[in-house]
C-alpha positions as CSV (number, residue, x, y, z in Angstrom):
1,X,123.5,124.3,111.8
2,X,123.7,127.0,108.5
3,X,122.2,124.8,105.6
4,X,124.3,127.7,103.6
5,X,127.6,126.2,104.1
6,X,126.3,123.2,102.4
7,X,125.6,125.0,99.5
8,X,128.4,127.1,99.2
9,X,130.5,123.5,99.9
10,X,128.9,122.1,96.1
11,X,128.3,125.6,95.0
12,X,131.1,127.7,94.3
13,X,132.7,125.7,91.7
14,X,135.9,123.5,91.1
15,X,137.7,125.5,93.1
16,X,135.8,126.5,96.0
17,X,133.9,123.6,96.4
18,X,134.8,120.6,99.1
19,X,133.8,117.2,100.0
20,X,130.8,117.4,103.0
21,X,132.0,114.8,105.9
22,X,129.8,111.9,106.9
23,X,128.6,113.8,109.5
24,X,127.5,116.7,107.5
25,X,125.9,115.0,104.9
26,X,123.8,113.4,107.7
27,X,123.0,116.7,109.4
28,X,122.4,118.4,105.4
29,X,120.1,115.4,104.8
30,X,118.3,115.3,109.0
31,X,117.7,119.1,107.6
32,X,116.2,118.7,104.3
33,X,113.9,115.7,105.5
34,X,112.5,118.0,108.7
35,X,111.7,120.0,106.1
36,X,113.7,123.1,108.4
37,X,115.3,124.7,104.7
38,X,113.7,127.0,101.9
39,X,112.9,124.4,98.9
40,X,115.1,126.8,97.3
41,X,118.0,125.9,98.9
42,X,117.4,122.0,99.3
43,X,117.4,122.2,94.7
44,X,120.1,124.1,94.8
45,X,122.3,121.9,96.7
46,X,120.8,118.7,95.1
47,X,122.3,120.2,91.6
48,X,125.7,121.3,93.4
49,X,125.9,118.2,95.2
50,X,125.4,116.1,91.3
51,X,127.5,118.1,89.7
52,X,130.6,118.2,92.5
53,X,129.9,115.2,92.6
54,X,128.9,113.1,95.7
55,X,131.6,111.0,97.6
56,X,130.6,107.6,99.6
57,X,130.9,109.2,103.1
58,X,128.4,111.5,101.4
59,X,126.2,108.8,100.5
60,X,127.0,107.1,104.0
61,X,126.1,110.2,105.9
62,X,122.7,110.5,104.1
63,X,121.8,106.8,104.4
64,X,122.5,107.1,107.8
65,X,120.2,110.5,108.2
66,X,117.1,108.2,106.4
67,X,117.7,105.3,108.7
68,X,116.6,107.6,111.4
69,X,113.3,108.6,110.1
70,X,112.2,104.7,108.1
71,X,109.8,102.6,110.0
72,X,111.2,99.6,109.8
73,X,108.9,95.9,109.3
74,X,111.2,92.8,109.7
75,X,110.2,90.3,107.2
76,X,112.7,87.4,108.1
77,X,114.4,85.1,105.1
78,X,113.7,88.3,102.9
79,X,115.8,89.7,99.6
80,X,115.5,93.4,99.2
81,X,115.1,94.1,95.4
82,X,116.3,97.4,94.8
83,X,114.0,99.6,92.2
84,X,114.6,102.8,91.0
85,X,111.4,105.3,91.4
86,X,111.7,107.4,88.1
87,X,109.9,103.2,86.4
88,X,110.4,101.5,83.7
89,X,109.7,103.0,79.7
90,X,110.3,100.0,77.4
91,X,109.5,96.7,78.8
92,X,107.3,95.3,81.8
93,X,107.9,95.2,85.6
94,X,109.1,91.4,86.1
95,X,109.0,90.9,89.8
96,X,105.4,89.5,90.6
97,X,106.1,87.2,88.0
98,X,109.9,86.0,89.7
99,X,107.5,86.0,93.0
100,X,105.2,83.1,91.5
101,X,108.0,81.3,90.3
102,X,109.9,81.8,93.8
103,X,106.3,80.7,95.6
104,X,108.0,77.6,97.2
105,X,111.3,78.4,97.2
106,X,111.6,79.7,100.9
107,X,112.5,83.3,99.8
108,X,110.8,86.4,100.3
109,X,110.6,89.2,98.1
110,X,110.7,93.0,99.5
111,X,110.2,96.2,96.6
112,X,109.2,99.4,97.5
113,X,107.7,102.1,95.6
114,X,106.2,105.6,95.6
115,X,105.1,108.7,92.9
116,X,107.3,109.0,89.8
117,X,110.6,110.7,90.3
118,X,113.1,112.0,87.4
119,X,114.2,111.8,85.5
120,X,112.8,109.3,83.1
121,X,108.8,108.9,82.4
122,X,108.7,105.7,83.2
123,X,105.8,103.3,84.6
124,X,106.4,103.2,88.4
125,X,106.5,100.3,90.5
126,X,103.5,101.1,92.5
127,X,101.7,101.5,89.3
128,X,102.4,97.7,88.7
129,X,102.1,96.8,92.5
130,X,98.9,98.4,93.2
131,X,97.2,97.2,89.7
132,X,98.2,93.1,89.8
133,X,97.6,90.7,92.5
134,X,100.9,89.8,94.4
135,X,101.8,86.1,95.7
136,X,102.2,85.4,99.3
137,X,105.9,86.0,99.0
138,X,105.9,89.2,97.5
139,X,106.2,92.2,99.6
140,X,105.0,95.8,98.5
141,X,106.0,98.3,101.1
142,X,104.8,102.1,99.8
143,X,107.3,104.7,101.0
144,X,104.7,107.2,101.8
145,X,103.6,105.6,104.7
146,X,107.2,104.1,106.3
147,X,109.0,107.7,105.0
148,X,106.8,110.1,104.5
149,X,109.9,112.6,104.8
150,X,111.3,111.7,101.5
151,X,107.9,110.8,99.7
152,X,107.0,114.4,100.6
153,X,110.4,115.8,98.7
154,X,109.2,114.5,95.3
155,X,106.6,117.3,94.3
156,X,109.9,119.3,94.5
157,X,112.0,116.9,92.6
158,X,109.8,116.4,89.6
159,X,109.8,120.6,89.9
160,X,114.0,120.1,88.9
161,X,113.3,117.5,86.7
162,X,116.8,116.2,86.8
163,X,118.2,112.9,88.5
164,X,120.3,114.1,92.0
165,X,122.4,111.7,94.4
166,X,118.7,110.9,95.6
167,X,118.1,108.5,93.0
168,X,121.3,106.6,93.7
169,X,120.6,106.5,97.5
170,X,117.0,105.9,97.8
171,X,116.7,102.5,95.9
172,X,117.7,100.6,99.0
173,X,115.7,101.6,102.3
174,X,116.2,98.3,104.5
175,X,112.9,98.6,105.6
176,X,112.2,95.1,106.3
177,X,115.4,94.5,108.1
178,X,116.8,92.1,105.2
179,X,119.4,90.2,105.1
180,X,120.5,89.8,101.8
181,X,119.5,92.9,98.8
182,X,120.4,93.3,95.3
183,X,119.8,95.9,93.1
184,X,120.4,97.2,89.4
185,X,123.5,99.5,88.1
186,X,123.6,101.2,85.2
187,X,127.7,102.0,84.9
188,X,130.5,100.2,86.5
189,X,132.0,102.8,88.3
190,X,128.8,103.4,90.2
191,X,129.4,99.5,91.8
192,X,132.4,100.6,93.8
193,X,130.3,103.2,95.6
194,X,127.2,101.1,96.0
195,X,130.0,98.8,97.3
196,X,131.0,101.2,99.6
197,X,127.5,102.2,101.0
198,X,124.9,99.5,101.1
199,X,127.5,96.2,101.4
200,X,127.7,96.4,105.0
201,X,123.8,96.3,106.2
202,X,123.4,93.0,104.1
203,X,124.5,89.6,104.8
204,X,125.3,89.3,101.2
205,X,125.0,92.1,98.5
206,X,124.4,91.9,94.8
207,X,124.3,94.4,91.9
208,X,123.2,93.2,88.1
209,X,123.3,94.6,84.8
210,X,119.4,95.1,85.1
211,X,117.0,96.7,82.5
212,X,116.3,100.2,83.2
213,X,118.4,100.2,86.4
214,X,116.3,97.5,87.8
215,X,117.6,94.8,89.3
216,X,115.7,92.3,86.5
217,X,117.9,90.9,83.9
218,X,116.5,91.0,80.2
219,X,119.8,90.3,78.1
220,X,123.3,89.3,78.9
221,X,125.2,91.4,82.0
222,X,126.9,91.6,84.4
223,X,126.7,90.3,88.1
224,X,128.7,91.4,91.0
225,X,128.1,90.1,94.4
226,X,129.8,90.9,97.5
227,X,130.5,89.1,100.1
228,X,132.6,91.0,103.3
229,X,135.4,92.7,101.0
230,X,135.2,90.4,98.1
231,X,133.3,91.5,95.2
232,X,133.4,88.7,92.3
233,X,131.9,89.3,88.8
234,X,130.1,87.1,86.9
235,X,128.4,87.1,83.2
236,X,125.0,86.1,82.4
237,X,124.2,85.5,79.1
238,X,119.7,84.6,79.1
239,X,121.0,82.5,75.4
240,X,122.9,79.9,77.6
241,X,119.9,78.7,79.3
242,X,118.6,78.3,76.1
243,X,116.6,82.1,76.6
244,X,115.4,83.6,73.3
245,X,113.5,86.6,74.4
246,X,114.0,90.0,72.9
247,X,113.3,93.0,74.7
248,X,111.5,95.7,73.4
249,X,112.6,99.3,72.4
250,X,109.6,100.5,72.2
251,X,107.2,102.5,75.0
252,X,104.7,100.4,76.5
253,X,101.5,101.1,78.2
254,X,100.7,100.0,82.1
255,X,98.1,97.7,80.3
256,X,100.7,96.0,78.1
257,X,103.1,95.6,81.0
258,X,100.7,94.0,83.5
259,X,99.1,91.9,80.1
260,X,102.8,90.5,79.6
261,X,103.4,89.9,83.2
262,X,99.5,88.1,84.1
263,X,100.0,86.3,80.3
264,X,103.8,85.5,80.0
265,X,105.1,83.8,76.5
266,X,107.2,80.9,77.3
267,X,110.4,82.7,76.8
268,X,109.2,85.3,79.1
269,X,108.5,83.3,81.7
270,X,112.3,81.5,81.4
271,X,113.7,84.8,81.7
272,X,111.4,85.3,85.2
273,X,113.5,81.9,85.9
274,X,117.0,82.9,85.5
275,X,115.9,86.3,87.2
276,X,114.4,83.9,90.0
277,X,117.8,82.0,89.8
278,X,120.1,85.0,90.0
279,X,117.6,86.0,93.5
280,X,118.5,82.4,95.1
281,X,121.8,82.6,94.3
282,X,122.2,86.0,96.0
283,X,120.7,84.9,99.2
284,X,122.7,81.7,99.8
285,X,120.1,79.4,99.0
286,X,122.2,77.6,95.9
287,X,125.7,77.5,95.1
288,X,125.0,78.5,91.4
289,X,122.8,80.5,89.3
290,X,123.2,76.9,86.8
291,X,121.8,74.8,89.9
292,X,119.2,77.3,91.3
293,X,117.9,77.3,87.4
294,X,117.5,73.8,86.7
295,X,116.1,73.6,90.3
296,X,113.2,75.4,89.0
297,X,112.8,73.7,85.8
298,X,112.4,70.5,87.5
C-alpha cells in the first residue's frame, strides 16, 4: 500500500490531516519495520504523526504490527517493568536492587533494553543490565535480538533527535508472555491511552508516578492500576513508611549509579522496598502495598 497517504494523513496540517485506522497504523507500522519506505519518509511521518497527534487505535494498530515481528520467551509468574529507552539522567537504575529484595518472594522480574533513544541523554538500561550482576529473578531481555526490526530504527531516531509516538509504544513488548506489567507515566492524560492500549494483554495493569518515566518510585505519586474497566488511583507518599531519601537533581555517572545500586544507604534500600511492595501489589500477590511492605521488613 502507498506509505504516501500516511504522510499526507499527519502531514497536511489541522485541516487536512485525519486519524489513521487501526488497520492502517498496523500496515504504516508492518511497512516501516520491513524496512520497504525511504528513511525519509518513515521521519517525516514520525513528526506528523507527534504533532497530529496519535489516537489509541493508532497506538493499537502499531502494537499490534510489533506483536508480529517479537520473539516471544514465556517466563511464567512474571511482572513486565516497563522502561523507557532514551535512560535515566539524575539518579540510579533501581530494579536489580527491587530484584534482590523480591529474591524469595515468588515474582519474576522482566526489563528490556536496547541503544539510547531520544530524547533525553540518559544512562540506558542495558548500560546498567550488562554492567551489574542480576539475581535469579531478574530478567534482561535485549531488544536487538527478539526485535531486531525496531532496534534497527534507532540510528534513524537519534538522527531526529526528538521523542515520536515510538517512545510511548515501545516500553511494553510482552515478550515474555506476562501476566501482569506496570510501567511509568509522566502526565495523567497519557494513562487513559496506556489504559486503552496495553490493559488488555495483562491480567492486571499498573502505571506509577515513576522517576524519569520509569516505573520506580523515588518521591510521593501516583498509582493507578487497572483491573478489566476499573482503573483506581492511589497515593504513595515513601515519608509514610518512614522513607527519608532525597533524590538527586544532579547528573550522575554509570559508575555512581551502579555504586548506589551494589552499595545502597539504608534509606535507599527502603525505597527498593516500597518499590518491591508496589511490584507485589500489582501482580496479586498482597492485598496492599502496607502489607506487601511490612512483609518484607519482617
Amino acid at each position: 500500500m502507498d506509505f504516501f497517504k500516511y504522510i499526507h494523513a499527519v502531514g497536511t496540517g489541522e485541516k487536512g490531516n485525519r486519524d489513521l485506522t487501526l488497520q492502517e497504523a498496523k500496515d504504516m507500522m508492518e511497512q516501516v519495520l520491513k524496512q520497504e519506505v525511504y528513511p525519509e519518509q518513515v521521519a517525516a511521518f514520525l513528526l506528523g504523526w507527534r504533532l497530529k497527534p496519535e489516537t489509541a487505535d493508532e497506538f493499537r494498530g502499531v502494537v499490534e504490527a510489533c506483536d508480529g515481528f517479537i520473539k516471544k520467551t514465556p517466563i511464567a509468574n512474571s511482572l513486565e517493568l516497563g522502561y523507557p529507552f532514551d535512560g535515566k539522567v539524575n539518579n540510579p537504575f533501581m530494579f536489580p536492587l527491587i530484584a534482590k529484595v523480591l529474591k524469595d518472594a515468588d515474582l519474576e522480574l522482566v526489563v528490556v533494553g536496547d541503544d539510547l533513544t531520544p530524547a533525553k541523554a540518559g544512562i540506558t538500561l542495558k548500560e546498567v543490565a550488562t554492567h551489574i550482576e542480576l539475581s535469579r529473578n531478574a530478567h534482561y531481555f535485549d531488544r536487538a535480538d527478539f526485535f531486531k526490526e525496531m532496534h534497527d530504527l534507532t540510528p534513524l531516531r537519534m538522527r531526529l533527535g526528538l521523542r515520536t509516538g515510538l517512545n510511548t509504544i515501545e516500553k511494553l513488548t510482552h515478550v515474555a508472555s506476562s501476566e501482569f506489567a506496570i510501567t511509568g507515566v509522566f502526565h495523567k492524560p497519557f494513562v487513559k491511552k496506556y489504559v486503552e492500549v496495553f490493559s488488555h494483554r495483562y491480567k492486571q495493569f499498573g502505571l506509577i508516578q515513576g522517576n524519569e518515566g520509569t516505573p520506580e518510585l523515588f518521591s510521593k505519586g501516583r498509582l493507578w492500576i487497572v483491573n478489566g474497566d476499573d482503573v483506581e488511583e492511589f497515593i504513595i507518599d515513601p515519608a509514610y513508611y518512614g522513607i527519608n531519601y532525597t533524590k538527586s537533581w544532579e547528573k550522575i555517572t554509570l559508575e555512581e549509579s551502579l555504586e548506589q545500586t551494589n552499595n545502597p544507604t539504608d534509606e535507599f534500600l527502603k525505597l527498593a522496598r516500597l518499590n518491591a511492595a508496589v511490584y507485589l501489589f500489582v501482580s496479586q500477590k498482597a492485598k496492599t502495598i502496607e502489607e506487601a511492605y511490612e512483609k518484607l521488613n519482617g
